[in-house]
HTML snippet that shows the backbone in 3Dmol.js (N, CA, C, O; Angstrom):
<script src="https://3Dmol.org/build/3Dmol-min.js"></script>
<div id="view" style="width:600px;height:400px;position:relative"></div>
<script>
const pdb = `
ATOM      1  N   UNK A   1     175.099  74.643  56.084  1.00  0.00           N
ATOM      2  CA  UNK A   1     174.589  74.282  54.786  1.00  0.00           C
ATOM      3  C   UNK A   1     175.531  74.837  53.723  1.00  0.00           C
ATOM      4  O   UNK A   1     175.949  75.992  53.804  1.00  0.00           O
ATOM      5  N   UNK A   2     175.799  74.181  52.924  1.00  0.00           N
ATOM      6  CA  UNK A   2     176.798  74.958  51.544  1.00  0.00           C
ATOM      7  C   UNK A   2     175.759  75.182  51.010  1.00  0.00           C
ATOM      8  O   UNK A   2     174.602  74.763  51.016  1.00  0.00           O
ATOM      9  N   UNK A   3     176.874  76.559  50.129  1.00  0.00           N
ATOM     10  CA  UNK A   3     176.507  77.505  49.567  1.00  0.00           C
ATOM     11  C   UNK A   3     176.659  77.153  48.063  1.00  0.00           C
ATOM     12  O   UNK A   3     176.278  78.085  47.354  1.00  0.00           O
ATOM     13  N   UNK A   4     177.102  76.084  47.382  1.00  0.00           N
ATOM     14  CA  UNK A   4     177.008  75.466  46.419  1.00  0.00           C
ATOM     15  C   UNK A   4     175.889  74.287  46.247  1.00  0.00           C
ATOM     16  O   UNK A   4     175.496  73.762  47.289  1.00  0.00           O
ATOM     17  N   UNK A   5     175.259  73.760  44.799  1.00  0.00           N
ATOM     18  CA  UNK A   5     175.254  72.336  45.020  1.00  0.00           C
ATOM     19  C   UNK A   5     175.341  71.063  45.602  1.00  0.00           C
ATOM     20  O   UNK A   5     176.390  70.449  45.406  1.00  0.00           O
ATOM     21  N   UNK A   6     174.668  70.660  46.118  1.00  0.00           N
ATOM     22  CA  UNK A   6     175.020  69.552  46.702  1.00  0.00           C
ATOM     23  C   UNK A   6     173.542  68.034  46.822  1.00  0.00           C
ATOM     24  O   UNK A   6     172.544  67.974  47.541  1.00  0.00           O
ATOM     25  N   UNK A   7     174.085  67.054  45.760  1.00  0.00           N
ATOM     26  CA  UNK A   7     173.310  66.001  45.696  1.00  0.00           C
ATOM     27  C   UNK A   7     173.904  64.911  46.539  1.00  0.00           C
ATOM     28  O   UNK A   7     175.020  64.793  47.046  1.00  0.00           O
ATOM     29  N   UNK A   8     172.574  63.960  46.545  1.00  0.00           N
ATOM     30  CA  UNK A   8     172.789  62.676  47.118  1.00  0.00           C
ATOM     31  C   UNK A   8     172.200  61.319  45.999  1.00  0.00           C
ATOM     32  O   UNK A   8     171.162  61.477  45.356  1.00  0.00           O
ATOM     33  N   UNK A   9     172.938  60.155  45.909  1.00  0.00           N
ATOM     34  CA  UNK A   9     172.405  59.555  44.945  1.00  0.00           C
ATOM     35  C   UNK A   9     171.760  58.226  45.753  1.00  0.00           C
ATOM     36  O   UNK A   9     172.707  57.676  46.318  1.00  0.00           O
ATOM     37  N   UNK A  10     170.497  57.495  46.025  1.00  0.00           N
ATOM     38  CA  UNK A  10     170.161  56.711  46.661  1.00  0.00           C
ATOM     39  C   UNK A  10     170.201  55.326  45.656  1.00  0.00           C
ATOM     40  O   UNK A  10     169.811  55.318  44.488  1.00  0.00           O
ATOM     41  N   UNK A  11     170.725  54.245  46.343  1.00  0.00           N
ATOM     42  CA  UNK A  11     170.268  52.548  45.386  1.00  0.00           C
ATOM     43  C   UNK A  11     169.409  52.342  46.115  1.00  0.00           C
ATOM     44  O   UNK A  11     169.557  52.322  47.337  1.00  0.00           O
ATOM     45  N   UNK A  12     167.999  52.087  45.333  1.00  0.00           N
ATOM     46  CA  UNK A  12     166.734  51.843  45.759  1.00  0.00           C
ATOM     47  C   UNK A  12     166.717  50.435  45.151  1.00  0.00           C
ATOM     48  O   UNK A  12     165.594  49.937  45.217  1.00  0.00           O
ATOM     49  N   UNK A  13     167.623  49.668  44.588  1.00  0.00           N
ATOM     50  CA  UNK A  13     167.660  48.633  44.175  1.00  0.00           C
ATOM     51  C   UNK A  13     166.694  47.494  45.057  1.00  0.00           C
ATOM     52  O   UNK A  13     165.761  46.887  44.530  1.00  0.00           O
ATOM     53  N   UNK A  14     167.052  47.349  46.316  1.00  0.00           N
ATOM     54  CA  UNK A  14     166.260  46.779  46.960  1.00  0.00           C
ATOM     55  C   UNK A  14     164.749  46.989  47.214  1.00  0.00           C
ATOM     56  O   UNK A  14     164.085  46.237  47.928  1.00  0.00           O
ATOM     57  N   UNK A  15     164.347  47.878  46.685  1.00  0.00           N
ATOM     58  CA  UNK A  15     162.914  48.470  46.839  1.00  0.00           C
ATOM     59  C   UNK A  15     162.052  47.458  46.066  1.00  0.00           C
ATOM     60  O   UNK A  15     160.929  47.273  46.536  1.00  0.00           O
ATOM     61  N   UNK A  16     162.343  46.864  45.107  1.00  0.00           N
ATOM     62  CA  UNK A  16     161.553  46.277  44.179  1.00  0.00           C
ATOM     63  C   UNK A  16     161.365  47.276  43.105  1.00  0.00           C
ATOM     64  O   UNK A  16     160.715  46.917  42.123  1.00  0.00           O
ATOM     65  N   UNK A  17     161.923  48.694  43.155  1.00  0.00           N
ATOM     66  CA  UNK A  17     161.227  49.564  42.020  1.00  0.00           C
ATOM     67  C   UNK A  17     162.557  50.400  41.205  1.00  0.00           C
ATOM     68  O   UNK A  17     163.639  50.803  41.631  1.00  0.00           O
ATOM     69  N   UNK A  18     161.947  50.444  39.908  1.00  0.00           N
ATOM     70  CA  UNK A  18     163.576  51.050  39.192  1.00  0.00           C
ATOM     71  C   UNK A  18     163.632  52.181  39.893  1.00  0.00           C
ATOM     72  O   UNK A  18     162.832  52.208  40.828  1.00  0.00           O
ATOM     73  N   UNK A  19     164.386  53.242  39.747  1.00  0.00           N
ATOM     74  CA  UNK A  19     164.276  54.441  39.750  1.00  0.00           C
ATOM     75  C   UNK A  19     163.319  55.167  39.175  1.00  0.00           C
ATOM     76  O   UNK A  19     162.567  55.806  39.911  1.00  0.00           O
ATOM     77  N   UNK A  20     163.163  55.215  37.841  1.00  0.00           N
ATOM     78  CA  UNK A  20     161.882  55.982  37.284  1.00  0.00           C
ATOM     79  C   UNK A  20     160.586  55.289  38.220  1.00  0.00           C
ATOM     80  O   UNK A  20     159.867  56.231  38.554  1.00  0.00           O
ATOM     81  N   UNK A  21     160.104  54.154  38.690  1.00  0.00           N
ATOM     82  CA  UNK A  21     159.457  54.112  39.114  1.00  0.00           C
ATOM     83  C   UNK A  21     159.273  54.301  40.660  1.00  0.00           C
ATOM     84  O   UNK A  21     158.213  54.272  41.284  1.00  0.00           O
ATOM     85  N   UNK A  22     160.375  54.475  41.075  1.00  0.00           N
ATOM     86  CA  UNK A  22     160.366  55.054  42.738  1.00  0.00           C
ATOM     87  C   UNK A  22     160.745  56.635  42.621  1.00  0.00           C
ATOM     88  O   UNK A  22     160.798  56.934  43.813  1.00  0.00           O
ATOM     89  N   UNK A  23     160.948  57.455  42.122  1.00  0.00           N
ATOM     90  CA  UNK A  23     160.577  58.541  41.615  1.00  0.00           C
ATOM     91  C   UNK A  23     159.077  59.028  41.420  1.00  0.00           C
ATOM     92  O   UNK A  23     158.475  59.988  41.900  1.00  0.00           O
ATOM     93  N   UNK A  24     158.773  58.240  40.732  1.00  0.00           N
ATOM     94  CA  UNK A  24     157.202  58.923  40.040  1.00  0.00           C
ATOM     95  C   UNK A  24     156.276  58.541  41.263  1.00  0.00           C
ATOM     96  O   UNK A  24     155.440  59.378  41.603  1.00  0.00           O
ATOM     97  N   UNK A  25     156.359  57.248  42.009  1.00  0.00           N
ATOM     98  CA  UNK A  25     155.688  57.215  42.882  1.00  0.00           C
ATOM     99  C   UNK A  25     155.634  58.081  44.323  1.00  0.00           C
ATOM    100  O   UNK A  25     154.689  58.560  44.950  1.00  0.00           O
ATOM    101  N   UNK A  26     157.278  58.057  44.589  1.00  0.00           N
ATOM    102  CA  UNK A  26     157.476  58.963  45.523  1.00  0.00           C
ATOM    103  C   UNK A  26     156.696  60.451  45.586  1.00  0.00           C
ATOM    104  O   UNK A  26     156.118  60.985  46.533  1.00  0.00           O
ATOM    105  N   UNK A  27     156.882  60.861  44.363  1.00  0.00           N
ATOM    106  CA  UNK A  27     155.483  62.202  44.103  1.00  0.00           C
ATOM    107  C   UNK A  27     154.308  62.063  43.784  1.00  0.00           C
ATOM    108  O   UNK A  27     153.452  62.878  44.127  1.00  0.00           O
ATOM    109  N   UNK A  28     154.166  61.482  43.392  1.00  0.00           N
ATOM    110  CA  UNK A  28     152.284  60.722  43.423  1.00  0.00           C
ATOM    111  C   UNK A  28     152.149  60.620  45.061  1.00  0.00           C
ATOM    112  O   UNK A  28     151.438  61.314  45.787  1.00  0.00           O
ATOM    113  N   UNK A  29     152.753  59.894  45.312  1.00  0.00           N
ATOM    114  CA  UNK A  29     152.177  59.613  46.879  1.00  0.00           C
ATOM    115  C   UNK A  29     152.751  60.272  48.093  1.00  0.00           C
ATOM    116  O   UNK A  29     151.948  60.252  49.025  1.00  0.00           O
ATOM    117  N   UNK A  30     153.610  60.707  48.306  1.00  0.00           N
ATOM    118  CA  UNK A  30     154.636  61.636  48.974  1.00  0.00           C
ATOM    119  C   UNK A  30     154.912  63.003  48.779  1.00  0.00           C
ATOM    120  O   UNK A  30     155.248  63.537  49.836  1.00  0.00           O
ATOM    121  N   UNK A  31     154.892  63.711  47.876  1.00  0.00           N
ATOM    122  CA  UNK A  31     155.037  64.689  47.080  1.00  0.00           C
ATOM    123  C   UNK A  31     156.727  64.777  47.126  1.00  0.00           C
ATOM    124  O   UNK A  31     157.041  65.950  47.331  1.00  0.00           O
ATOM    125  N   UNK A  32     157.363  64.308  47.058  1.00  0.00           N
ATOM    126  CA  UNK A  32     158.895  64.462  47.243  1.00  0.00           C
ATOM    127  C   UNK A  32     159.375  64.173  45.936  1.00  0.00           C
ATOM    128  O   UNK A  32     159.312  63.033  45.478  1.00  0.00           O
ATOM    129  N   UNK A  33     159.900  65.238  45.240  1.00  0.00           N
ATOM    130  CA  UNK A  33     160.585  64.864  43.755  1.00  0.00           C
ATOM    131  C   UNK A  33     162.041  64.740  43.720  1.00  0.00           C
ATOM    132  O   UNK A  33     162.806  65.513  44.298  1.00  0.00           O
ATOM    133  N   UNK A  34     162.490  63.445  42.813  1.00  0.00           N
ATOM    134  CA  UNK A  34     163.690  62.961  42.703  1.00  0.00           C
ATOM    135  C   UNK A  34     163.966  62.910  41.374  1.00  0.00           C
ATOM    136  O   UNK A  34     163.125  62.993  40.479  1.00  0.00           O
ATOM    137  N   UNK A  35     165.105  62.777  41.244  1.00  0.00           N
ATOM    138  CA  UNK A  35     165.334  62.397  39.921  1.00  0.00           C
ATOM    139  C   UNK A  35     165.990  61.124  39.531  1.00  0.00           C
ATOM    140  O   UNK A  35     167.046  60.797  40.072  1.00  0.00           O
ATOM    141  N   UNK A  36     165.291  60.208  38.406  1.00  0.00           N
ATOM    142  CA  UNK A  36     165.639  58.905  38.232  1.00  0.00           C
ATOM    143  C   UNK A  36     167.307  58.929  37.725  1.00  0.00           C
ATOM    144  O   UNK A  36     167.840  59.819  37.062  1.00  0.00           O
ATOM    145  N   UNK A  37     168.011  57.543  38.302  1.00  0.00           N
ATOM    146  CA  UNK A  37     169.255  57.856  37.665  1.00  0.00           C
ATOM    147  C   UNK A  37     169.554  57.191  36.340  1.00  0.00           C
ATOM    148  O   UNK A  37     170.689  56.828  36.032  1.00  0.00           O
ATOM    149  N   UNK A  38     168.601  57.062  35.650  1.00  0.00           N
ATOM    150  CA  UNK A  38     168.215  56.677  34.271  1.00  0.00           C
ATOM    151  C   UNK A  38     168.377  58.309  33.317  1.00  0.00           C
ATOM    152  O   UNK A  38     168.246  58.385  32.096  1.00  0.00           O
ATOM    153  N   UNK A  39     168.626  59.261  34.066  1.00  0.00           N
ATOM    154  CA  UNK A  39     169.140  60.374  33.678  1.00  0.00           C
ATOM    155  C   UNK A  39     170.276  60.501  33.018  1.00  0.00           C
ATOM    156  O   UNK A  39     170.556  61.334  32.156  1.00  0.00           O
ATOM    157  N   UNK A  40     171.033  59.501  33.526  1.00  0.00           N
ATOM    158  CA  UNK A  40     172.600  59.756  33.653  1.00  0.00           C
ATOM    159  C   UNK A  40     172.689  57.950  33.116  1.00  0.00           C
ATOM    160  O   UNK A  40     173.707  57.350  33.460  1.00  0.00           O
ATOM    161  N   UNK A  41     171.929  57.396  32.536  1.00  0.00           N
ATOM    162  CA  UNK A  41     172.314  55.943  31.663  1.00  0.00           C
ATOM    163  C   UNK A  41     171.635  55.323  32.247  1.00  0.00           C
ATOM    164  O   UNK A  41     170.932  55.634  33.209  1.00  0.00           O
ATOM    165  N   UNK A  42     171.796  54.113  31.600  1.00  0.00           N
ATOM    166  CA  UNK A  42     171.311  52.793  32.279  1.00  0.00           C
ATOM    167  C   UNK A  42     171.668  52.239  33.398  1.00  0.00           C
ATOM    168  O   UNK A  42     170.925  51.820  34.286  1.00  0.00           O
ATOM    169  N   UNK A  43     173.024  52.234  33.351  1.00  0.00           N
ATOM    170  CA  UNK A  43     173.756  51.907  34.674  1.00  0.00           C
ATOM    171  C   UNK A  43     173.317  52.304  35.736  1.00  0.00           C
ATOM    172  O   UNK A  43     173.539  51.583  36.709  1.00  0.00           O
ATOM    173  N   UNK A  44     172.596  53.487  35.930  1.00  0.00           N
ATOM    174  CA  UNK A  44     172.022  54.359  36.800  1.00  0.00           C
ATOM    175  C   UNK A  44     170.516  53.420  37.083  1.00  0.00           C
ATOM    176  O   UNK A  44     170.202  54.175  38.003  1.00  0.00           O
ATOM    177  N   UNK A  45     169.912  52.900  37.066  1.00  0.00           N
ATOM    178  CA  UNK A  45     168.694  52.645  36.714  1.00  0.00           C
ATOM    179  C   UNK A  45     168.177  52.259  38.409  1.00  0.00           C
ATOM    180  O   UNK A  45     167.095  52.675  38.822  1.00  0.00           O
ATOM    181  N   UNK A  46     169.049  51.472  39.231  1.00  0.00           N
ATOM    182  CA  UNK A  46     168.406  51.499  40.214  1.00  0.00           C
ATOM    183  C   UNK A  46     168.907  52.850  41.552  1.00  0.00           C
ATOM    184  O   UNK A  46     169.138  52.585  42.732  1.00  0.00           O
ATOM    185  N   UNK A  47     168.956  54.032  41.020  1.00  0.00           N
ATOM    186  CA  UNK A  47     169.087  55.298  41.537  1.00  0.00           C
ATOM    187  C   UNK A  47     168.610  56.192  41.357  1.00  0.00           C
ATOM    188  O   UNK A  47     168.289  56.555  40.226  1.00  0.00           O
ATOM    189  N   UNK A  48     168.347  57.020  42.674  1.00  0.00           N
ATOM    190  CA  UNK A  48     167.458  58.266  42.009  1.00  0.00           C
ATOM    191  C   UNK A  48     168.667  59.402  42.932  1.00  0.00           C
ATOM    192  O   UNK A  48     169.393  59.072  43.871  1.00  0.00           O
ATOM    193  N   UNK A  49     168.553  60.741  42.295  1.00  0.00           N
ATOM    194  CA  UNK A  49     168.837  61.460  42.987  1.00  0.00           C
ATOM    195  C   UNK A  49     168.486  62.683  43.242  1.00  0.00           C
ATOM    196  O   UNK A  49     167.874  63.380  42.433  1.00  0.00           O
ATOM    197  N   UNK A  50     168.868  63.090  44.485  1.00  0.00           N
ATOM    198  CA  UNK A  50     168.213  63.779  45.417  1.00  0.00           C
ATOM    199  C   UNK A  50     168.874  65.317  45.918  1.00  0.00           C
ATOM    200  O   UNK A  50     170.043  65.309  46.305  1.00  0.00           O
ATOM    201  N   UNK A  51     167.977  66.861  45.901  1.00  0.00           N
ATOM    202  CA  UNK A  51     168.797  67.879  45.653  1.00  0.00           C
ATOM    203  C   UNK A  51     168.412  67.830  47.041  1.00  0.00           C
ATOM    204  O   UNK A  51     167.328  67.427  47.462  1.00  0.00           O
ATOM    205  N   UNK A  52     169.780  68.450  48.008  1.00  0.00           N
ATOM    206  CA  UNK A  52     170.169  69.079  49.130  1.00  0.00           C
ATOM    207  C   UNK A  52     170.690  70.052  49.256  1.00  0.00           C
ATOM    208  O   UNK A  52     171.595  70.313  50.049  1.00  0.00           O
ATOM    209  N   UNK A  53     170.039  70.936  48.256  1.00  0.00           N
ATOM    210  CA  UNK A  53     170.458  72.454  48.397  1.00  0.00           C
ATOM    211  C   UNK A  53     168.985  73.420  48.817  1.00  0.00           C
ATOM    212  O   UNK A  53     168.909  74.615  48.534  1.00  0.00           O
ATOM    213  N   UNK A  54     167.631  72.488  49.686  1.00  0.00           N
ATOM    214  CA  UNK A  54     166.668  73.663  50.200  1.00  0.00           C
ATOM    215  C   UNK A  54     167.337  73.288  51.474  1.00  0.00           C
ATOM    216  O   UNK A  54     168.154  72.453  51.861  1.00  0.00           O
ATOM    217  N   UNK A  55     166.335  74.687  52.163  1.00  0.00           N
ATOM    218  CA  UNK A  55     166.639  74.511  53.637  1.00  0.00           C
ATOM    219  C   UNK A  55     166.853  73.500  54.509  1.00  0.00           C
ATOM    220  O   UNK A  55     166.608  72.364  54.103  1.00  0.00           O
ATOM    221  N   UNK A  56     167.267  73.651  55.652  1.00  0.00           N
ATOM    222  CA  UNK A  56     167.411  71.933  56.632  1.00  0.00           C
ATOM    223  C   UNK A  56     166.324  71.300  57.301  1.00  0.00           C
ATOM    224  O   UNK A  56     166.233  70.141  57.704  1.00  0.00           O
ATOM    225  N   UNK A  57     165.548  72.205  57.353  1.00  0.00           N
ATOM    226  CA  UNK A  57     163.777  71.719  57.875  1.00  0.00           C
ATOM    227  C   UNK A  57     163.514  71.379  56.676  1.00  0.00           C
ATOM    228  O   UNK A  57     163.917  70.217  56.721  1.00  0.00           O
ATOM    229  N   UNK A  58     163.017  71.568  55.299  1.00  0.00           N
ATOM    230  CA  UNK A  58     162.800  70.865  54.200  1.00  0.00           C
ATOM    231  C   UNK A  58     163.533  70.012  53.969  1.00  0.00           C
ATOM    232  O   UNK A  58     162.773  69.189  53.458  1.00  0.00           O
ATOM    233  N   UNK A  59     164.515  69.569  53.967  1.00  0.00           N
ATOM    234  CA  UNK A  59     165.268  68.187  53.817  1.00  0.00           C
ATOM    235  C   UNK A  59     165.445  67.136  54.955  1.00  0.00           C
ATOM    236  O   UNK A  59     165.886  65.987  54.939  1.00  0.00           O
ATOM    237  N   UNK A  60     164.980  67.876  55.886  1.00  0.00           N
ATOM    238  CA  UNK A  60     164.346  66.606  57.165  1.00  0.00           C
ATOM    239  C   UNK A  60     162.910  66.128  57.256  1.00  0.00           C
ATOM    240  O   UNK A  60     162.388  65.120  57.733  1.00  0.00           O
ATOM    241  N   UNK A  61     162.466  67.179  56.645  1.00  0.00           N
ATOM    242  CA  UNK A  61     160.711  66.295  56.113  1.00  0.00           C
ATOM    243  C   UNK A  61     161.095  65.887  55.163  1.00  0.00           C
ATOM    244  O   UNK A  61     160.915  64.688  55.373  1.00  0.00           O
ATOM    245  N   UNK A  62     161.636  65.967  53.934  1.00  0.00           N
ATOM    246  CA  UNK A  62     161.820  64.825  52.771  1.00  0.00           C
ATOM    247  C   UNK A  62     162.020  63.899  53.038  1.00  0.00           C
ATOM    248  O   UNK A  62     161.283  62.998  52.636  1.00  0.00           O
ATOM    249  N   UNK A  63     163.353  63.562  54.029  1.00  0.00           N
ATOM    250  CA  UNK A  63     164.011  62.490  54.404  1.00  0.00           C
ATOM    251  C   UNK A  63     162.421  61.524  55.287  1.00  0.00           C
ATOM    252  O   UNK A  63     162.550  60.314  55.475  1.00  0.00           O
ATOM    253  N   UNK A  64     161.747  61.879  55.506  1.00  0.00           N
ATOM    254  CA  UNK A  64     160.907  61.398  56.588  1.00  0.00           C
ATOM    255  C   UNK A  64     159.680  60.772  55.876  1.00  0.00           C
ATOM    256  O   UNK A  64     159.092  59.787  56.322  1.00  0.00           O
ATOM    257  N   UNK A  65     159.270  61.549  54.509  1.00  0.00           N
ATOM    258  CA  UNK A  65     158.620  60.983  53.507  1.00  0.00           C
ATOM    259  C   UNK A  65     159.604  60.160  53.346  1.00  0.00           C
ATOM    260  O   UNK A  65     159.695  59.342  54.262  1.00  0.00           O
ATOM    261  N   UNK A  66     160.412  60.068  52.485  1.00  0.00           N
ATOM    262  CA  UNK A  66     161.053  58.831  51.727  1.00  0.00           C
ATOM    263  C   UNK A  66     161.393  57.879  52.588  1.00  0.00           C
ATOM    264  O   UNK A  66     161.743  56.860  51.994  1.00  0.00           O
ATOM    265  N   UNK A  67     161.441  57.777  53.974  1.00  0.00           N
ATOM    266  CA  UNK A  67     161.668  56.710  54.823  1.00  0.00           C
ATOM    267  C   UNK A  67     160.001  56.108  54.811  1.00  0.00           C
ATOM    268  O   UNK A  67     159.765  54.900  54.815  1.00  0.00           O
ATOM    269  N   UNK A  68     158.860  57.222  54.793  1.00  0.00           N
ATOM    270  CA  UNK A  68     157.607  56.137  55.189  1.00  0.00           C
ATOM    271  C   UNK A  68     157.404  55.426  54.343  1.00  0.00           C
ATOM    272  O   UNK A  68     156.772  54.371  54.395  1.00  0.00           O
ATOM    273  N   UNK A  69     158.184  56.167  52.979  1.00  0.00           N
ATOM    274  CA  UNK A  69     157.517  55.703  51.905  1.00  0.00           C
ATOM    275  C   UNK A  69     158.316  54.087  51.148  1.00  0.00           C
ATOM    276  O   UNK A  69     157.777  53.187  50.505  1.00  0.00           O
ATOM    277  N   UNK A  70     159.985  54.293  51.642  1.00  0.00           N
ATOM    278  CA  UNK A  70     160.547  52.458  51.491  1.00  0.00           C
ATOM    279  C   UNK A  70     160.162  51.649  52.755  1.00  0.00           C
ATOM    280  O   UNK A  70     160.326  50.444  52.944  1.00  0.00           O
ATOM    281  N   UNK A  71     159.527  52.721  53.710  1.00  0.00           N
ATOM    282  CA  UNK A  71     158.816  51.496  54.632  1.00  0.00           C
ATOM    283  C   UNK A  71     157.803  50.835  54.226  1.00  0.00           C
ATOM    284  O   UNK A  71     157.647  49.674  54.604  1.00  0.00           O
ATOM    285  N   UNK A  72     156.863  51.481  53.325  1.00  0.00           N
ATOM    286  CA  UNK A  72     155.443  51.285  52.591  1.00  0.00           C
ATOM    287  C   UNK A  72     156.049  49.536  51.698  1.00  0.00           C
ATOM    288  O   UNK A  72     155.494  48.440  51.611  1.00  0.00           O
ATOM    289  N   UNK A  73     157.245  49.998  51.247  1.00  0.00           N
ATOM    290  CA  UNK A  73     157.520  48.900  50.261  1.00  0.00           C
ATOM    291  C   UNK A  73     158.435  47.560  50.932  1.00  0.00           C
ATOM    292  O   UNK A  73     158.744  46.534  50.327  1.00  0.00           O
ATOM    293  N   UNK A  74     158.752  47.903  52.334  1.00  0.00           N
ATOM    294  CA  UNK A  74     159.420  46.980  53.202  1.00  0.00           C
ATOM    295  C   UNK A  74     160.602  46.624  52.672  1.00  0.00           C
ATOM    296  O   UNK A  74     160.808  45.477  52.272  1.00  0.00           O
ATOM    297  N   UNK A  75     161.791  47.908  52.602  1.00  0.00           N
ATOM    298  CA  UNK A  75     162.772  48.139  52.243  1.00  0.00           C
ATOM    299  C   UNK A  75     163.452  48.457  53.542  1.00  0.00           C
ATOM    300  O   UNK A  75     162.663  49.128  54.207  1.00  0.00           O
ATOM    301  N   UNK A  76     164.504  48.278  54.150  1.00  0.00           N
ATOM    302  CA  UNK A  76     165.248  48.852  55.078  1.00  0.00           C
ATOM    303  C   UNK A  76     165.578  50.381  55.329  1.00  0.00           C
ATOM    304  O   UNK A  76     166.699  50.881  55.238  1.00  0.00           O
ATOM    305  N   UNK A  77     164.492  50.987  55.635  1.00  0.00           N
ATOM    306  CA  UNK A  77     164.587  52.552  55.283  1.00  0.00           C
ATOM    307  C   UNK A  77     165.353  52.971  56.175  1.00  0.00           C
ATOM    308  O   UNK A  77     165.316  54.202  56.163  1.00  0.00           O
ATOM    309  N   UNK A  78     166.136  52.529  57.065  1.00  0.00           N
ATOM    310  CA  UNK A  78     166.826  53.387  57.488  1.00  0.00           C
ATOM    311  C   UNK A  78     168.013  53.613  57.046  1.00  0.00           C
ATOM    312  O   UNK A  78     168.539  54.624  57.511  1.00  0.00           O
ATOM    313  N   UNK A  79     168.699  52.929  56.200  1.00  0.00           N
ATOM    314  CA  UNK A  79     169.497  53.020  54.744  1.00  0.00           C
ATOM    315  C   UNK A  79     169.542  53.803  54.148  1.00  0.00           C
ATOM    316  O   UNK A  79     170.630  54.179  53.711  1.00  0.00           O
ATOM    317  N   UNK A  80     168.372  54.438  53.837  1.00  0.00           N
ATOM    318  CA  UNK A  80     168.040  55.301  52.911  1.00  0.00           C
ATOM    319  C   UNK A  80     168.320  56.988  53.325  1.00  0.00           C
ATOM    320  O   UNK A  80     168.668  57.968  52.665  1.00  0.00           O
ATOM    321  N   UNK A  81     167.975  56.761  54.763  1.00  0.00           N
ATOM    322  CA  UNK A  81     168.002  58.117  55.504  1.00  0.00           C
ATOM    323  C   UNK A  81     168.993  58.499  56.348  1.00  0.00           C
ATOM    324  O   UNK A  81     168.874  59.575  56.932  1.00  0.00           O
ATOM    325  N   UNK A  82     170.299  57.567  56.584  1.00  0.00           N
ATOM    326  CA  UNK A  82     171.278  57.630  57.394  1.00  0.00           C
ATOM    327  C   UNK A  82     172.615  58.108  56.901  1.00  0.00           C
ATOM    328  O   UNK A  82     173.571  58.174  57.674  1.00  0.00           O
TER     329      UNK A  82
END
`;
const viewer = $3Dmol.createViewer("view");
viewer.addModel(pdb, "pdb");
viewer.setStyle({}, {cartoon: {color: "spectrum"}});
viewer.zoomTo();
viewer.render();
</script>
């Protein structure tokens, strides 16, 4: 695991949902918080991103929410998690 920073930025474009809204849902229903890439502009809008700086058992249950959860929306989740 580094000892610095380290993000991941997902295109949820295919989800049907912007970022702010696959964000907010993802923690409503998942508890997994992201950040919309409407952070960082418009351009960003179908991205969210994602901190990989907790432990590696916490970022393998995240990964496992956010796969049930673009499965929920019949998105190719394994895209998301690979």
């Amino acid at each position: 695991m580094p000892e610095a920073g380290m993000f991941v930025l997902l295109d949820i474009g295919g989800t049907g949902l912007n970022g702010e809204e696959f964000a907010s849902r993802l923690l409503e229903e998942h508890y997994v918080s992201m950040m919309p890439g409407t952070s960082f502009g418009q351009v960003a809008k179908n991205l969210v991103r994602m901190s990989v700086t907790v432990p590696e058992d916490s970022i393998i249950e995240a990964c496992d929410r956010i796969a049930r959860f673009a499965r929920s929306l019949n998105y190719r989740a394994e895209s998301l998690v690979s």
